[in-house]
N, C-alpha and C positions, 0 to 999 in steps of 0.2 A: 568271693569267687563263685560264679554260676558253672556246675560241670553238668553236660547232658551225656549219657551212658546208654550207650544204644549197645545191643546185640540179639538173637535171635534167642528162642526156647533151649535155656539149659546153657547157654555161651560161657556164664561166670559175670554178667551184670553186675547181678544185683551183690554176691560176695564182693567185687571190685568198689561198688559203690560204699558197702561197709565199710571195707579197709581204709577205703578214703577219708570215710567219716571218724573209723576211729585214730586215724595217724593225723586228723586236724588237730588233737587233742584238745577241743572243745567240747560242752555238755553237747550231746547229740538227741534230737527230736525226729522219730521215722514217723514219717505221714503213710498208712496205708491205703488203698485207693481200693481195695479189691472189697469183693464184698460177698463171702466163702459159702456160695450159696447150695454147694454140693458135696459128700467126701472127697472127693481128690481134689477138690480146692482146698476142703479145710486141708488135709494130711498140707499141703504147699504150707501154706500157713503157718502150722504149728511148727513144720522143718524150719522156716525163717525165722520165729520166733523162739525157738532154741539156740538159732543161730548169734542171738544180736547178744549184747552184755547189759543184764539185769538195770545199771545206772540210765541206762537209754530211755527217752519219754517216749512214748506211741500218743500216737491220734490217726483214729481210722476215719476218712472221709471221704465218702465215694463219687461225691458231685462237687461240693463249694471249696474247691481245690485253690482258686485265689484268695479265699476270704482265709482262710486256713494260713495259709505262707503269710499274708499279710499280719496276721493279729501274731503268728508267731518267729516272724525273721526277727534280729537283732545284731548284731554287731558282738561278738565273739560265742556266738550261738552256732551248730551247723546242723540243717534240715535235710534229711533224703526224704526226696517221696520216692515212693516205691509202689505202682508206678502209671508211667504215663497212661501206656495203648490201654490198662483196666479202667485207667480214667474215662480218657474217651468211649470203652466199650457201654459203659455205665450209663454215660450221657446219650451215646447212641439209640440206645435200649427206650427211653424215656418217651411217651406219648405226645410233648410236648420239642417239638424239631428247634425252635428259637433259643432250645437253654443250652444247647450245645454251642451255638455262635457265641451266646451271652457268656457263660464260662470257659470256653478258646480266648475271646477276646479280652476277657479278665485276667488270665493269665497272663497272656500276651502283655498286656497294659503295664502289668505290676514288675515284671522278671524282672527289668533292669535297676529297678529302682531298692530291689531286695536289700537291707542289708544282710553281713553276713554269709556265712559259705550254704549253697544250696548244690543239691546234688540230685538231679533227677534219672530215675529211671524209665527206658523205655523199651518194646520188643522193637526192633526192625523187622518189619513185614512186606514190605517192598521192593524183597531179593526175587522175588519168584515169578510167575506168571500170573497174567491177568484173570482172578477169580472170575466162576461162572453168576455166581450167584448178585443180586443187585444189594442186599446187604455187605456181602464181602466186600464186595466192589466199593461200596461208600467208604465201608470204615480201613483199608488198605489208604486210599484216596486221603482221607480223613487225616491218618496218622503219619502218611508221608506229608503233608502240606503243613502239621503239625511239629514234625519234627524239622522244616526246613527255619520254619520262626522261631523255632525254642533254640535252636543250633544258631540262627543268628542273634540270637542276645544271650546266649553264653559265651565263656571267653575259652573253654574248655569242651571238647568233644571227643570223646572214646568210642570207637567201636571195636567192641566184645567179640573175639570169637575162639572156642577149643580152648576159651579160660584167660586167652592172651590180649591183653590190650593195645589196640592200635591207636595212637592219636591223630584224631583228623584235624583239629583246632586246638592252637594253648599249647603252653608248655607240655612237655612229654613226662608221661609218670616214670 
């Protein structure tokens, strides 16, 4: 089962996306995507990683986000990454504009083929108004066109808000 978990800063995502991973009752692997390059990313950080339960694997990987899913899906395995938009911020950021198609489209390529439960996290950022800035503008752009591919090859779709889950795709939790 592929689940994509959208909701805005502070919604209750990413706890949702745990819960989901631990009531799979399967070994669980969090991909972290972020890459805690200030205090108040780390403090985020460290709170999530309080969060999760000691048995849980990590692998922090801020760009080769398919090659990661790939080497580690399986078949009674279940992966969150956690999460998307820091993904693309990542790739964004990158001097090199072709590695963000290259790893969109690697993702893209591999999701359905996943075995096993995948649970991806994402911010929704395309509730608001049209940024001024020409970065804003790309990575809004970016991450809505992103989330409308991942939402069509998952069979599952949540949007997070005030903690509460809405299902837009798949069964209902």
């Amino acid at each position: 089962m592929r689940n994509l978990i959208l909701g805005g800063a502070r919604s209750g995502k990413s706890r949702l996306a745990e819960r989901l991973a631990s009531e799979s009752g399967l070994p669980v692997t969090y991909i972290a995507t972020s890459e805690p390059l200030d205090g108040e990313m780390n403090e985020r950080v460290r709170l999530h990683r309080e969060r999760r339960p000691a048995e849980w694997g990590l692998i922090e990987e801020p760009l080769a986000l398919a090659a990661v899913l790939r080497a580690q899906a399986s078949e009674g395995r279940c992966l969150l990454v956690d999460c998307l938009t820091l993904w693309l911020t990542n790739l964004l950021m990158l001097e090199d504009a072709r590695r963000l198609a290259q790893e969109r489209d690697a993702l893209l390529d591999c999701l359905e083929t996943l075995p096993g439960t995948i649970i991806l996290v994402s911010n929704e950022t395309g509730l608001g108004v049209v940024p001024m800035g020409e970065l804003t503008r790309r990575y809004v752009d970016a991450a809505g066109l992103l989330h409308q591919a991942v939402a069509e090859r998952c069979q599952r779709v949540v949007l997070t808000v005030a903690g509460l889950p809405l299902t837009l795709k798949g069964p209902a939790l």
